[in-house]
C-alpha positions as CSV (number, residue, x, y, z in Angstrom):
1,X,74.9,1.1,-6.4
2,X,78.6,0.8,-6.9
3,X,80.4,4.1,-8.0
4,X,84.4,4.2,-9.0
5,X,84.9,8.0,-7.3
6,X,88.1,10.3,-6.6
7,X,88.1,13.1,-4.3
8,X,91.7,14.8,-5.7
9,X,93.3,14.5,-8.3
10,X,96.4,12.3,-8.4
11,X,97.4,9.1,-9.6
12,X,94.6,7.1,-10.6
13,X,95.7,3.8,-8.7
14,X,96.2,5.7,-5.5
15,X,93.1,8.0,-6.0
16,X,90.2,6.2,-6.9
17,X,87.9,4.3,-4.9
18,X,84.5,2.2,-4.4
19,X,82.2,3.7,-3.0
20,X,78.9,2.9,-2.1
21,X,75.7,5.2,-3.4
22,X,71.9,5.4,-3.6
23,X,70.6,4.5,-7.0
24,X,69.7,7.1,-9.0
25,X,66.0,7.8,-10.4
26,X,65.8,10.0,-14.3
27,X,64.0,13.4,-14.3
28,X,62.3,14.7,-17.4
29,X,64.0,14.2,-20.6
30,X,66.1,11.2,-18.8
31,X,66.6,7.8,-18.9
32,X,68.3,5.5,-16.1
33,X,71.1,3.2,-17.6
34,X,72.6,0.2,-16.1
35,X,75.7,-0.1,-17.3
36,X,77.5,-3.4,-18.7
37,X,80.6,-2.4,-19.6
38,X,83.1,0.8,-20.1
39,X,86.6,1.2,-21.3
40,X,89.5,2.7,-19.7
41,X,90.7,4.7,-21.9
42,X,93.6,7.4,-21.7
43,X,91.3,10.5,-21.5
44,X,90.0,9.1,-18.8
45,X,93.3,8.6,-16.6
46,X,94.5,12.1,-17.7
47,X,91.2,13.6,-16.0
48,X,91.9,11.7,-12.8
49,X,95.5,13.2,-12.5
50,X,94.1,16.8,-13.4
51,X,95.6,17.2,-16.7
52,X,93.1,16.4,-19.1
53,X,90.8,19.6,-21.2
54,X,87.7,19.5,-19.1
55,X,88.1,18.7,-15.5
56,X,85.2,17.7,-13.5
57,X,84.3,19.6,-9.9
58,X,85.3,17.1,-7.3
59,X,84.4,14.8,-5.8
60,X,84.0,13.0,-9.0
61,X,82.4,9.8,-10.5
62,X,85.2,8.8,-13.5
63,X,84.9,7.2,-16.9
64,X,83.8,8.7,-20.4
65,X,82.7,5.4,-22.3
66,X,80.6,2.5,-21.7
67,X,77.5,0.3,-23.0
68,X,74.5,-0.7,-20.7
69,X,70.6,-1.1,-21.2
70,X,67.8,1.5,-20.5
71,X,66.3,0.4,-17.1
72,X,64.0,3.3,-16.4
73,X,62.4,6.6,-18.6
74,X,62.3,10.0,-17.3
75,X,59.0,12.2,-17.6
76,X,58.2,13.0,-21.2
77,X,60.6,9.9,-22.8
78,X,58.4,8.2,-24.3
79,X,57.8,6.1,-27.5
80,X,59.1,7.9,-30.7
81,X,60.8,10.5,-28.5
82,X,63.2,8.6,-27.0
83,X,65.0,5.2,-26.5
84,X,63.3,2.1,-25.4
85,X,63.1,0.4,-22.0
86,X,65.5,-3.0,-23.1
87,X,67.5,-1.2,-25.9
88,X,71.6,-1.1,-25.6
89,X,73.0,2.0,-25.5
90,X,75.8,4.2,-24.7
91,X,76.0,7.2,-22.9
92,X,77.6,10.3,-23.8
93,X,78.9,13.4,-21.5
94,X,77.4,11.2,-18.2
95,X,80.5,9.3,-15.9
96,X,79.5,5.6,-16.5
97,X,82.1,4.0,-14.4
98,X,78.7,3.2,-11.9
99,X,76.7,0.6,-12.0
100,X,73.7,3.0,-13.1
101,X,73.8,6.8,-14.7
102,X,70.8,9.5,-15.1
103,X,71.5,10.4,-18.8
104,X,69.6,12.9,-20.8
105,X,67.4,10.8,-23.9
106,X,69.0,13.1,-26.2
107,X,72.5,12.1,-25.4
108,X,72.1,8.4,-26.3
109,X,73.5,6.2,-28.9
110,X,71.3,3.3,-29.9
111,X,73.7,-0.2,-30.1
112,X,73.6,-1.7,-33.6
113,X,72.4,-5.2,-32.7
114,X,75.4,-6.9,-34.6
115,X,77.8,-5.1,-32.3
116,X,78.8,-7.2,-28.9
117,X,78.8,-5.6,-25.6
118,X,82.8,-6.1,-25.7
119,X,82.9,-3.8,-28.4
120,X,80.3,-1.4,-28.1
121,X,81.9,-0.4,-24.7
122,X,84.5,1.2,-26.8
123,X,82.9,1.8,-30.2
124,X,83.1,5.6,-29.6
125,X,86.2,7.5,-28.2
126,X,88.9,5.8,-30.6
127,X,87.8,4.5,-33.6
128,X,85.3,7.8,-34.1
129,X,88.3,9.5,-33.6
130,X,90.4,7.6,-36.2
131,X,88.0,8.1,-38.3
132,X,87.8,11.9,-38.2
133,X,91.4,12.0,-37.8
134,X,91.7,10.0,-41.6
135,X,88.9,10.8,-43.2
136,X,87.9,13.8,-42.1
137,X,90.8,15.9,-41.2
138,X,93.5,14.7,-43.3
139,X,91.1,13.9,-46.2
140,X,93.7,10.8,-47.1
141,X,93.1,9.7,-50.3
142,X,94.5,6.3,-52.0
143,X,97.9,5.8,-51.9
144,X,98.2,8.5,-49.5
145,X,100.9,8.2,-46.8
146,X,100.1,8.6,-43.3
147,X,102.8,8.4,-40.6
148,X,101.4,7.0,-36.9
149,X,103.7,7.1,-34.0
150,X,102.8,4.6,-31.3
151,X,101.1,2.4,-33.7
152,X,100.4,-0.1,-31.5
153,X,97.9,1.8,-29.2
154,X,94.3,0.8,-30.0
155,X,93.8,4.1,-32.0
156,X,96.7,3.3,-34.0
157,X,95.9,-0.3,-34.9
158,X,92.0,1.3,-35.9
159,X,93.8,3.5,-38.2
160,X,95.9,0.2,-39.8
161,X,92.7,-1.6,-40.2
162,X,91.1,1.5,-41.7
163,X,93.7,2.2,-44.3
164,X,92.9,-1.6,-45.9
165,X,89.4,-0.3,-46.5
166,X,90.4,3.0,-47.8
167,X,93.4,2.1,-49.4
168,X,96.4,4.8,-47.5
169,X,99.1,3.8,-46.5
170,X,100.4,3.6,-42.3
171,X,103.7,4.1,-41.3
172,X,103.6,3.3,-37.9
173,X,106.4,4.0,-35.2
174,X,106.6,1.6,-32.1
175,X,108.6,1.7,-29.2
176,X,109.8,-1.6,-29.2
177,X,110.8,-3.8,-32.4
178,X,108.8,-7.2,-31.4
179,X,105.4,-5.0,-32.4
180,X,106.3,-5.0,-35.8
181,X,105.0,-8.2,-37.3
182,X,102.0,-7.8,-35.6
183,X,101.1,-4.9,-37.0
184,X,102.3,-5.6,-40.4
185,X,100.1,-8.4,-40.3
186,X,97.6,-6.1,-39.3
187,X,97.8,-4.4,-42.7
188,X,100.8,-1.6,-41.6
189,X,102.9,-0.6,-44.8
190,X,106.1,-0.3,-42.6
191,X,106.6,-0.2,-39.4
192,X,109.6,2.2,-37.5
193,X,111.2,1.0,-34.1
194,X,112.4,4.5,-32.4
195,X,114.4,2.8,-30.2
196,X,116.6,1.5,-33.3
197,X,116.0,3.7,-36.0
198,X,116.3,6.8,-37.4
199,X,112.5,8.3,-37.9
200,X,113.0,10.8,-40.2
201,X,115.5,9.1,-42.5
202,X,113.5,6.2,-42.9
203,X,110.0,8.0,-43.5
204,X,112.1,9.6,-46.6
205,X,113.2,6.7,-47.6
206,X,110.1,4.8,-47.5
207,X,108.5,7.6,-49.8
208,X,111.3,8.1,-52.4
209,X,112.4,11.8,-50.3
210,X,109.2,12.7,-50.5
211,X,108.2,12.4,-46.9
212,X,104.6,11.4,-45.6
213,X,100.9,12.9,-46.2
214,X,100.0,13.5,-42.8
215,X,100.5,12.5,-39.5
216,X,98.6,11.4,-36.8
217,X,101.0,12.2,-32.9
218,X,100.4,10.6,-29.8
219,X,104.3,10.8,-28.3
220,X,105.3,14.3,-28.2
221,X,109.4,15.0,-27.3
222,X,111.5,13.8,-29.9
223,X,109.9,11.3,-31.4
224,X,106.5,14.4,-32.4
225,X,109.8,16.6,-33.6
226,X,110.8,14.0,-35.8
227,X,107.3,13.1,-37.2
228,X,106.9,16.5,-37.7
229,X,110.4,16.3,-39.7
230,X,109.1,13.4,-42.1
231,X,106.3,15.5,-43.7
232,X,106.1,16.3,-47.6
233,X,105.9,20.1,-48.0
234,X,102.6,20.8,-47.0
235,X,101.5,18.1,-44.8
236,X,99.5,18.1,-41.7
237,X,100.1,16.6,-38.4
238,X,97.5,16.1,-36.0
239,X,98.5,16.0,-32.1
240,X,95.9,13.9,-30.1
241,X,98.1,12.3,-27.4
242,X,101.1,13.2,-24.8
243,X,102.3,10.1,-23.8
244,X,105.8,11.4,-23.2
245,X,104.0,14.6,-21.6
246,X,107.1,16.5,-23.3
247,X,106.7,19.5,-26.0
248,X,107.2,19.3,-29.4
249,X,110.4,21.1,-30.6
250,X,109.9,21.5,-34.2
251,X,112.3,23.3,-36.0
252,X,111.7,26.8,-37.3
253,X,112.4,26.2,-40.8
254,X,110.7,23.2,-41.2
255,X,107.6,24.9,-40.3
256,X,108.3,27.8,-42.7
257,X,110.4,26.4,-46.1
258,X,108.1,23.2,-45.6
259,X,104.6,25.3,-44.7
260,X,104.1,22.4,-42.5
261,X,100.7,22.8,-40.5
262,X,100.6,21.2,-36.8
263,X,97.7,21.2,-34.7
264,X,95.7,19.9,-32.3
265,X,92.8,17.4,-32.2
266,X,90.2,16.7,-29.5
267,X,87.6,14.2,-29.8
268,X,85.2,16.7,-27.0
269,X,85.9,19.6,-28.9
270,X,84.4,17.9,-32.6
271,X,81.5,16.6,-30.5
272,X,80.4,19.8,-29.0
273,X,81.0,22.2,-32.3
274,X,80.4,19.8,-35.3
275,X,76.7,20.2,-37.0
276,X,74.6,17.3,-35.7
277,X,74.3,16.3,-39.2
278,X,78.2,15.5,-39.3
279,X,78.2,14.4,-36.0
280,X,75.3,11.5,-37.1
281,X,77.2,11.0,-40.6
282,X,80.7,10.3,-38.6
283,X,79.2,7.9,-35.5
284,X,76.6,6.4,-37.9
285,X,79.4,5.2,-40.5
286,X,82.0,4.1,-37.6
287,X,79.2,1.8,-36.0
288,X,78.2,0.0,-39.3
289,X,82.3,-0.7,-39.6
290,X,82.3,-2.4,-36.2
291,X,78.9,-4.1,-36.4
292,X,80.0,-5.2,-40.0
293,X,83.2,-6.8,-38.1
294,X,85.6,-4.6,-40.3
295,X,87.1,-3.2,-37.5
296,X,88.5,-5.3,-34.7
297,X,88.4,-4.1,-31.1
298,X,90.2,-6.5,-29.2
299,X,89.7,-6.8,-25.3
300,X,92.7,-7.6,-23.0
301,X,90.9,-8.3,-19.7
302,X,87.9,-7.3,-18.3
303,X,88.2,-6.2,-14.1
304,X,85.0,-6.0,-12.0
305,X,84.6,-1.9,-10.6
306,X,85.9,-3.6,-6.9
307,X,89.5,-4.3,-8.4
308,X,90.1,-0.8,-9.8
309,X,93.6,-0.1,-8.9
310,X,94.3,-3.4,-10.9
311,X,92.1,-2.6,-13.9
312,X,94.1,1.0,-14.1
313,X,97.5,-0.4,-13.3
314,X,96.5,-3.5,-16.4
315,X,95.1,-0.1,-18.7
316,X,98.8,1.2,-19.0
317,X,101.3,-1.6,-19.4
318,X,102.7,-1.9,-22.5
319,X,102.0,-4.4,-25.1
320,X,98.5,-4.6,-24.4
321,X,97.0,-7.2,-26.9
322,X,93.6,-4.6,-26.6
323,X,91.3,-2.5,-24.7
324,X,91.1,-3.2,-20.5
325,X,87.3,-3.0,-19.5
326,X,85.2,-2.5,-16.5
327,X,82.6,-5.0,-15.6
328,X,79.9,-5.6,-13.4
């Protein structure tokens, strides 16, 4: 079988390669997946260049999320303990950017059979974690504000097309101004070019001095500092991303005369801690939005595994009308 692999850590387009592998069979309590599909996503990428949470021992198969069909059942799978030979689903904790993965039973997500291949291959890492983010962790309520710096990365547009459902309202900060109608169209209440304008002021001004709810930080540097900045007394902002890969100087007395609260988020860390109840609850509600069509995922392009250092290159250029995939 096909396997994308890296022996070092580096930059993904120089690191990873194709390589060649046997075909793997399950053991007890597996199931053998032939993958369809998997996303690049930016978790992904940071793990190849050794900065991500959890770093795999190398050398390392890559890739977090993906859809593909039960192919084979492992000793003591079976019928009402387990998935069926035929059914879609999508492996989690199990590198999936093969063409076949050994997964335990137990760690397997059955497909809704409304949901496309296209976006079942990244039902999971973002919009569960836009969900959590909103819902969850902020708690935003109607008429809530929520500010979103670059709100024109697939997380940030699920979070637009959430707050239509739930009725918050997205600032979103974008890089460059030609974003902007697209993402008002998308449902955005405003939409801040950082390039152009002043963050802060404008979040202020957008709220009547109030500042915003929450907010939900992907950039880091200035532009996390000035997010940080635009909160209401109180308010909460959630660090998922480093896209700038630069600290967050927030000033001293914001945090204190404002009792601002700034923290992380991490996708891994919810999976491994939440109760299993919560963890069904949060997946099971974010797969009936995508098989319901309320949530768009759009794909760019789809590569095949041989053009890799194309599919990663494709994965983080800007202005990206969606998510770059992995076929074959």
């Amino acid at each position: 079988m096909r396997s994308i692999r890296y022996e070092r850590f580096g930059e993904p387009s120089d690191v990873l390669f194709l390589q060649e592998r046997e075909k793997p069979r399950p053991g007890p309590g597996e199931a053998l997946v032939r993958l369809r599909l998997r996303s690049i996503n930016p978790a992904d990428l940071l793990q190849v260049r050794g900065l991500y949470g959890q770093l795999p021992q190398l050398p390392a198969t890559a890739g977090m999320e993906g859809v593909g069909v039960v192919e084979e059942l492992g000793e003591g799978v079976g019928e009402g303990t387990g998935p069926a030979v035929g059914s879609r689903v999508m492996p989690l904790g199990s590198p999936v950017w093969q063409e076949y993965a050994c997964v335990k039973a137990a760690a397997l997500l059955p497909i809704p059979d409304a949901m496309p291949d296209p976006v079942a291959a990244q039902a999971f890492v973002n919009p569960v974690t836009a969900w959590l983010m909103t819902v969850e962790e902020l708690k935003l309520k109607p008429d809530d504000t929520v500010l979103v710096t670059a709100a024109g990365s697939a997380l940030g547009r699920i979070v637009i097309q959430l707050s239509r459902r739930l009725g918050f309202k997205v600032i979103g900060t974008v890089r460059r101004a030609a974003q902007a109608d697209e993402l008002m169209a998308l449902g955005a209440h405003a939409v801040v070019s950082t390039a152009d304008e002043d963050l802060r002021g404008r979040v202020l001004e957008l709220t009547g001095g109030r500042g915003a709810d929450g907010a939900i930080e992907a950039v880091g540097g200035a532009v996390g500092a000035a997010a940080a900045g635009a909160l209401a007394p109180g308010g909460t902002m959630l660090v998922y991303g480093l896209m700038s890969g630069e600290p967050i100087p927030v000033p001293v007395t914001d945090m204190i005369f404002k009792s601002l609260r700034i923290r992380g988020f991490w996708l891994a860390d919810w999976a491994r801690t939440a109760p299993e109840e919560a963890r069904r609850a949060a997946i099971s509600k974010v797969f009936g939005l995508l098989a319901q069509g309320e949530i768009d995922l759009p794909v760019s392009a789809v590569y095949d595994l041989a053009d890799i250092r194309d599919a990663v290159l494709a994965a983080e250029s800007s202005g990206r009308p969606g998510k770059v995939l992995l076929g074959g």
